[in-house]
N, CA, C, O and CB atoms as a CASP TS submission, in Angstrom:
PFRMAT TS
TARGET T0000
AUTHOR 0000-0000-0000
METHOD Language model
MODEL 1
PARENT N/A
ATOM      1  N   UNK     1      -2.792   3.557 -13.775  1.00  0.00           N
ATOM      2  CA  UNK     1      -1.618   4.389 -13.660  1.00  0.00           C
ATOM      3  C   UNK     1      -0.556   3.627 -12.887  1.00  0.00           C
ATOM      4  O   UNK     1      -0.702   2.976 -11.853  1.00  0.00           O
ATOM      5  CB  UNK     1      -1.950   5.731 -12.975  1.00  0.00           C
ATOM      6  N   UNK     2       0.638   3.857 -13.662  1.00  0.00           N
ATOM      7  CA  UNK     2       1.738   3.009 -12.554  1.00  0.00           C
ATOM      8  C   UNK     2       2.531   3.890 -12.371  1.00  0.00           C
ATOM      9  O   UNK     2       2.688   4.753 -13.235  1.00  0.00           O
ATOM     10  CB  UNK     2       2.593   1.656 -12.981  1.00  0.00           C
ATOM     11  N   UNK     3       3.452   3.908 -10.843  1.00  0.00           N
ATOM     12  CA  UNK     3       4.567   4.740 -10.277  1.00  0.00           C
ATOM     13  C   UNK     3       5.941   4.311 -10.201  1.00  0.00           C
ATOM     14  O   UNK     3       6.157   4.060  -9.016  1.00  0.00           O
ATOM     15  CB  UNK     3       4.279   5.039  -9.051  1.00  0.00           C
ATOM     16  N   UNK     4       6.790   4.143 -10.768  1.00  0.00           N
ATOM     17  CA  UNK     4       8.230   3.525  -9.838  1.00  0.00           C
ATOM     18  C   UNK     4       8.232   4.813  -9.244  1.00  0.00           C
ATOM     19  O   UNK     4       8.094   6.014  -9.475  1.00  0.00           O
ATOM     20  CB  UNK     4       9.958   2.975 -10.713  1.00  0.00           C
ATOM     21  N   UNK     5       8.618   3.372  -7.743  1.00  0.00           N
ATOM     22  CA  UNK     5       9.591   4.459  -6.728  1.00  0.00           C
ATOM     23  C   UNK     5      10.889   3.509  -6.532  1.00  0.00           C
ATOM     24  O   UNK     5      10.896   2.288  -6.373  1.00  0.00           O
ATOM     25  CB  UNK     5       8.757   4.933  -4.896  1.00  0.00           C
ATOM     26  N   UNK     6      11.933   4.358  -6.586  1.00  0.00           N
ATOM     27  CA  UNK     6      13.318   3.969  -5.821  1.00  0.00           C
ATOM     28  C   UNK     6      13.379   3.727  -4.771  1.00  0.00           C
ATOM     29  O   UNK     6      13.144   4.686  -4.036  1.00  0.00           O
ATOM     30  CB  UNK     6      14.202   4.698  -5.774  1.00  0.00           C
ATOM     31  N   UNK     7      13.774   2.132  -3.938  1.00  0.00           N
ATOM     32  CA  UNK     7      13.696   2.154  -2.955  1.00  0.00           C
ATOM     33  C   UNK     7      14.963   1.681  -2.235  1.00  0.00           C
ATOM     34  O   UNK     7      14.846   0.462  -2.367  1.00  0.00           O
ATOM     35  CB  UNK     7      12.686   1.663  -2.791  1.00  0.00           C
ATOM     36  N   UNK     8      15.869   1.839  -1.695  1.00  0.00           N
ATOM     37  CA  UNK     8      16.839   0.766  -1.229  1.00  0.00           C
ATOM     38  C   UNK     8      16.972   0.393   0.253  1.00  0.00           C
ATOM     39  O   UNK     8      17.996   0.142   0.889  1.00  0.00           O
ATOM     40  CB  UNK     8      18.143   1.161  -1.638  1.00  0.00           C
ATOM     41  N   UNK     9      15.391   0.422   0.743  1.00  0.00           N
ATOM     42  CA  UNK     9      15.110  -0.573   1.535  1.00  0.00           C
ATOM     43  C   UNK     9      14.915  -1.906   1.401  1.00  0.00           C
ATOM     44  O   UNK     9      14.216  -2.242   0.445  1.00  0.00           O
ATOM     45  CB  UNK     9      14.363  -0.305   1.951  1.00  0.00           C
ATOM     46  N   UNK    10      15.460  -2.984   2.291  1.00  0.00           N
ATOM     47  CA  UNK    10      15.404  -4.440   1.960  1.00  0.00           C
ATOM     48  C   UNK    10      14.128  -4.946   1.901  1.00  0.00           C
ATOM     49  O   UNK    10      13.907  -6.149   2.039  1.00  0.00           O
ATOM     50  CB  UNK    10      16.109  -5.238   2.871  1.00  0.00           C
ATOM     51  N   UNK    11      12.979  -3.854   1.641  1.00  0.00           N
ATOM     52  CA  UNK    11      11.366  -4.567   2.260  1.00  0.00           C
ATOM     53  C   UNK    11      10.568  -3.138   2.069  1.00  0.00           C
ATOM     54  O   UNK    11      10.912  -1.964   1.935  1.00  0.00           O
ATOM     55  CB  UNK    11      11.318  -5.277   4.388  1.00  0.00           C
ATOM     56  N   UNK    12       9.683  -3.647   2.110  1.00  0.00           N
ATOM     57  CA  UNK    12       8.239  -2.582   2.158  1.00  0.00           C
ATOM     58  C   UNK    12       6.955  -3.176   2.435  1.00  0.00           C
ATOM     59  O   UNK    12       6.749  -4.357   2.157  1.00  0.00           O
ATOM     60  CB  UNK    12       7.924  -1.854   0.740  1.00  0.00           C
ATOM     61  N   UNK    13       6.205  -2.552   2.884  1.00  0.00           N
ATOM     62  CA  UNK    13       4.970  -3.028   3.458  1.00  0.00           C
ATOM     63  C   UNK    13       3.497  -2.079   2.828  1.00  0.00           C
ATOM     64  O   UNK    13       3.267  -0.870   2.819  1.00  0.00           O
ATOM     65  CB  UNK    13       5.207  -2.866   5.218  1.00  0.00           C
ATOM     66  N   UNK    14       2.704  -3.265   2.348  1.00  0.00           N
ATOM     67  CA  UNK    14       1.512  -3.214   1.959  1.00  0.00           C
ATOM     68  C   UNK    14       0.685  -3.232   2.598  1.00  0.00           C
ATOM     69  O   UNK    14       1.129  -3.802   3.594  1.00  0.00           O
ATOM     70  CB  UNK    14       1.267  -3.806   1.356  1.00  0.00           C
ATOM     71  N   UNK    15      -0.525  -2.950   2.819  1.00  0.00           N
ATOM     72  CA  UNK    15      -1.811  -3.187   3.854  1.00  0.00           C
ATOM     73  C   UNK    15      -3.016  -2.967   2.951  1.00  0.00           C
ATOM     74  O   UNK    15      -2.923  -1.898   2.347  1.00  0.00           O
ATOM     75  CB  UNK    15      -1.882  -2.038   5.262  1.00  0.00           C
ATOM     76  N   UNK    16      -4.037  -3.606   2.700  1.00  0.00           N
ATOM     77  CA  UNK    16      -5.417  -3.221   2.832  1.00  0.00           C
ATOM     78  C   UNK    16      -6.301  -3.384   3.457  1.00  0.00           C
ATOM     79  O   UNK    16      -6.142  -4.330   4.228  1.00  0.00           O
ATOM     80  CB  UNK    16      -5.875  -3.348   2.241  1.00  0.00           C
ATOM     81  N   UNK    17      -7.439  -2.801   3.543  1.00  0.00           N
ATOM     82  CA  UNK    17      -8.700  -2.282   4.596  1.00  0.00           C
ATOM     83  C   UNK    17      -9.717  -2.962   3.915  1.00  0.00           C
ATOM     84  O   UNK    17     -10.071  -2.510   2.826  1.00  0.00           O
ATOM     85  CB  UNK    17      -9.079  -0.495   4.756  1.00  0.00           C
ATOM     86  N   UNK    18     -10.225  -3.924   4.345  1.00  0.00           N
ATOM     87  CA  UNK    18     -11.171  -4.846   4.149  1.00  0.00           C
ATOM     88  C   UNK    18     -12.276  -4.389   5.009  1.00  0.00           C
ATOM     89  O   UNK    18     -12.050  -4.562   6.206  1.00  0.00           O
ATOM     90  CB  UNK    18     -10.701  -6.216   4.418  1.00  0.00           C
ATOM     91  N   UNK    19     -13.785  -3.673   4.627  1.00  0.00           N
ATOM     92  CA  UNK    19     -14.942  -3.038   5.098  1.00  0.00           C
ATOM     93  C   UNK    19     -15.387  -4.146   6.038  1.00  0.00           C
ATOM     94  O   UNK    19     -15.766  -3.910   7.186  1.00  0.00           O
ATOM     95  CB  UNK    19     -16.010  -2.591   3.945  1.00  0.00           C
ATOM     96  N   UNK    20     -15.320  -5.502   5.450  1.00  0.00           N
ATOM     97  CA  UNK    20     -16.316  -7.403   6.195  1.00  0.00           C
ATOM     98  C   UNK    20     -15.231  -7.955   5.721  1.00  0.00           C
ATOM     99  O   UNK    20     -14.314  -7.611   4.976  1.00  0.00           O
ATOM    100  CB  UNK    20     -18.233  -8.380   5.353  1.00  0.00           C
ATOM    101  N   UNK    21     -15.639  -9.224   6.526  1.00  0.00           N
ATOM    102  CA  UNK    21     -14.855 -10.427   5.810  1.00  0.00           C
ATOM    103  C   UNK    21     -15.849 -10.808   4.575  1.00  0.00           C
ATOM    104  O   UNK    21     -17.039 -10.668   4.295  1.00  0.00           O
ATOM    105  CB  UNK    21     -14.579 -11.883   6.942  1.00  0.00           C
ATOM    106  N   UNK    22     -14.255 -11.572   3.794  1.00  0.00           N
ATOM    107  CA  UNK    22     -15.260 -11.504   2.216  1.00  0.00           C
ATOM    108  C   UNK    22     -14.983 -10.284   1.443  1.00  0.00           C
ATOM    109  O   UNK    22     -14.365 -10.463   0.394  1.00  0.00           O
ATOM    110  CB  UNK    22     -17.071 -11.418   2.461  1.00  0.00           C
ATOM    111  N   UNK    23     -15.220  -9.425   1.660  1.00  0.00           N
ATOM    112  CA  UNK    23     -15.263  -8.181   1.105  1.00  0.00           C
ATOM    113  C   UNK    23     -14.430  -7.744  -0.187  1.00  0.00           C
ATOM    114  O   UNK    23     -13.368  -8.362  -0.262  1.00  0.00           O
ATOM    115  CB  UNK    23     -14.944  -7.410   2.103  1.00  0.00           C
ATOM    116  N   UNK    24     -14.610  -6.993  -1.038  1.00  0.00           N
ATOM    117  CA  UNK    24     -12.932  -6.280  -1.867  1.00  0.00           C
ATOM    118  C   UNK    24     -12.663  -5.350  -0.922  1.00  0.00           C
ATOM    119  O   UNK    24     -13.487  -4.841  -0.163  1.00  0.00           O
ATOM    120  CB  UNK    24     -12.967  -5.324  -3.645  1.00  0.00           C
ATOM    121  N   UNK    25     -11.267  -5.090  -0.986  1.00  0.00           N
ATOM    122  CA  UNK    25     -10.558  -3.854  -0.136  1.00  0.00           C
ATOM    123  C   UNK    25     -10.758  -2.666  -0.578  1.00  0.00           C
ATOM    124  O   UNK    25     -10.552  -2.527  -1.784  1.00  0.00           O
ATOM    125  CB  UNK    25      -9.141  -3.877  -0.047  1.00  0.00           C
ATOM    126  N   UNK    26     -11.189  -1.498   0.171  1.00  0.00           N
ATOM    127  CA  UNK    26     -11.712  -0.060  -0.186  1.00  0.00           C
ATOM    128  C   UNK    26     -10.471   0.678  -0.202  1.00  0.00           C
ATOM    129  O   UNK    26     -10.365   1.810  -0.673  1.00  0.00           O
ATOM    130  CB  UNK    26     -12.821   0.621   0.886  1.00  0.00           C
ATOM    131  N   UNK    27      -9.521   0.004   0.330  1.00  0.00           N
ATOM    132  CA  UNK    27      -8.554   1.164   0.145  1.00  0.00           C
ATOM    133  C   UNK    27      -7.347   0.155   0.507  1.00  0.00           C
ATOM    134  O   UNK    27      -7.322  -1.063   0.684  1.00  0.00           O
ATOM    135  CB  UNK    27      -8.794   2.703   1.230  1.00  0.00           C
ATOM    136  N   UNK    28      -6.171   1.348   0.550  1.00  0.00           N
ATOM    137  CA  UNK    28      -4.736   0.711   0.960  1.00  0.00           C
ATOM    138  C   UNK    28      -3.399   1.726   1.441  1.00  0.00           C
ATOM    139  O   UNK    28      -3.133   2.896   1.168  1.00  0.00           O
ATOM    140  CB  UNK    28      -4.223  -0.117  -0.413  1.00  0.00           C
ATOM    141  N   UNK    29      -2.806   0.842   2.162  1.00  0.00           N
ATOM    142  CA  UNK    29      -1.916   1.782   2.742  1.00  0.00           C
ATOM    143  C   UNK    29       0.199   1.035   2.503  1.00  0.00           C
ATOM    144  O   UNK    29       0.564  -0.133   2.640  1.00  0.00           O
ATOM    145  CB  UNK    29      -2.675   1.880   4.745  1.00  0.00           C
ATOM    146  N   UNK    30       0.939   2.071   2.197  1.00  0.00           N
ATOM    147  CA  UNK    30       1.728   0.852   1.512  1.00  0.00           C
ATOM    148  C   UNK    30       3.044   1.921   1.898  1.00  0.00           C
ATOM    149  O   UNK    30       3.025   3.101   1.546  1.00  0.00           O
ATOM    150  CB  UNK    30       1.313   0.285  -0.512  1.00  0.00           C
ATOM    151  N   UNK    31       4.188   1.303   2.681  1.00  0.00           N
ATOM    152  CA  UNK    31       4.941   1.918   3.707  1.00  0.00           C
ATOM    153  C   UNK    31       6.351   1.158   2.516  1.00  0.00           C
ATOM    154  O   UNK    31       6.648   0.011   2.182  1.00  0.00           O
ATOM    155  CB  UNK    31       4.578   1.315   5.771  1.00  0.00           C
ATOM    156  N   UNK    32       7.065   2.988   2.100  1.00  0.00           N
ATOM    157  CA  UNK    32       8.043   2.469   1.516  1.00  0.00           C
ATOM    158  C   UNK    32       9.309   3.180   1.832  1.00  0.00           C
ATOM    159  O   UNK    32       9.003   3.923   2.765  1.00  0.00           O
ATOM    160  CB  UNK    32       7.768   2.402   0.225  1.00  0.00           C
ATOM    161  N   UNK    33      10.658   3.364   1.536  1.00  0.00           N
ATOM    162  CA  UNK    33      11.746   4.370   2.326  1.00  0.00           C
ATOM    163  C   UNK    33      11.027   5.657   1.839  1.00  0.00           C
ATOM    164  O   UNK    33      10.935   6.250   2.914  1.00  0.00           O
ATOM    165  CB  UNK    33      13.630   4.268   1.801  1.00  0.00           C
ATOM    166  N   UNK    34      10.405   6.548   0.833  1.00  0.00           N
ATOM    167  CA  UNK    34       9.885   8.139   0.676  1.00  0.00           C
ATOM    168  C   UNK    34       8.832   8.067   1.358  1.00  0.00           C
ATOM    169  O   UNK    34       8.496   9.232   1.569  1.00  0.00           O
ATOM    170  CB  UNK    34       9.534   8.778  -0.780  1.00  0.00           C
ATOM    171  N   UNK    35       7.684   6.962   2.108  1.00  0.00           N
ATOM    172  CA  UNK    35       6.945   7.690   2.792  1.00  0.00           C
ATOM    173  C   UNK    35       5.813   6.720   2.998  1.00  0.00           C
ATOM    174  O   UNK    35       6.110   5.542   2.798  1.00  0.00           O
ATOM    175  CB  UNK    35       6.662   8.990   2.170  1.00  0.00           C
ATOM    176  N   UNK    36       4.449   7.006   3.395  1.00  0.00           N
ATOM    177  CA  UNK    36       3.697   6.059   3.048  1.00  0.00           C
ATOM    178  C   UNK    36       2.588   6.583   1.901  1.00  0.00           C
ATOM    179  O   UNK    36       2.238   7.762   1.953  1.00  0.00           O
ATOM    180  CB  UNK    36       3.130   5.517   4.312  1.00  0.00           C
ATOM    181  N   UNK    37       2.203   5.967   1.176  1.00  0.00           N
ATOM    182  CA  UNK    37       1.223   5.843  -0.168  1.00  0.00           C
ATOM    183  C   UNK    37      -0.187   5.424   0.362  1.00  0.00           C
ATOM    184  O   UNK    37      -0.235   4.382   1.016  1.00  0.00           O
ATOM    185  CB  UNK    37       1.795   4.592  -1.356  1.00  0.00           C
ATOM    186  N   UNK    38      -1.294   6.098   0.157  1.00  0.00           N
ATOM    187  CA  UNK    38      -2.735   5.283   1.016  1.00  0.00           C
ATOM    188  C   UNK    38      -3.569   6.349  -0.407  1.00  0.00           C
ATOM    189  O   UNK    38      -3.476   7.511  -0.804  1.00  0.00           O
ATOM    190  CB  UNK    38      -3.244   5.857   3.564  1.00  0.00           C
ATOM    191  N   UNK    39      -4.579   4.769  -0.885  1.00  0.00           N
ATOM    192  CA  UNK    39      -5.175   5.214  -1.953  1.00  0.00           C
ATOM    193  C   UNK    39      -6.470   4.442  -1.751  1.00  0.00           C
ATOM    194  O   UNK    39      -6.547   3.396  -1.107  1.00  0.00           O
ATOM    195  CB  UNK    39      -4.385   5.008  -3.273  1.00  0.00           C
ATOM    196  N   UNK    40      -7.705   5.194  -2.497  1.00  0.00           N
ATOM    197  CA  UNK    40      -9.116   4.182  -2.252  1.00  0.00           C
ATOM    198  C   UNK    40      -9.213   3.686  -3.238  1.00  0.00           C
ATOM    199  O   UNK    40     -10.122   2.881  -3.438  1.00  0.00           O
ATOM    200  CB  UNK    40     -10.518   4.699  -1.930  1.00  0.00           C
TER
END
């Protein structure tokens, strides 16, 4: 599934949650001007 969001901030910020090192990421957290987005 994909979302546009409108943003007319100069930037946005992504994060994921890595369980170990090595690991795939279980989830994520993603900071944009409407809000923040956090999905597993």
């Amino acid at each position: 599934r994909f979302s546009q969001l409108e943003n007319s901030l100069p930037y946005s910020r992504m994060q994921f949650y890595y369980p170990a090192p090595k690991a795939f990421p279980v989830s994520f957290g993603w900071l944009t001007e409407t809000g923040i987005f956090y999905a597993e």
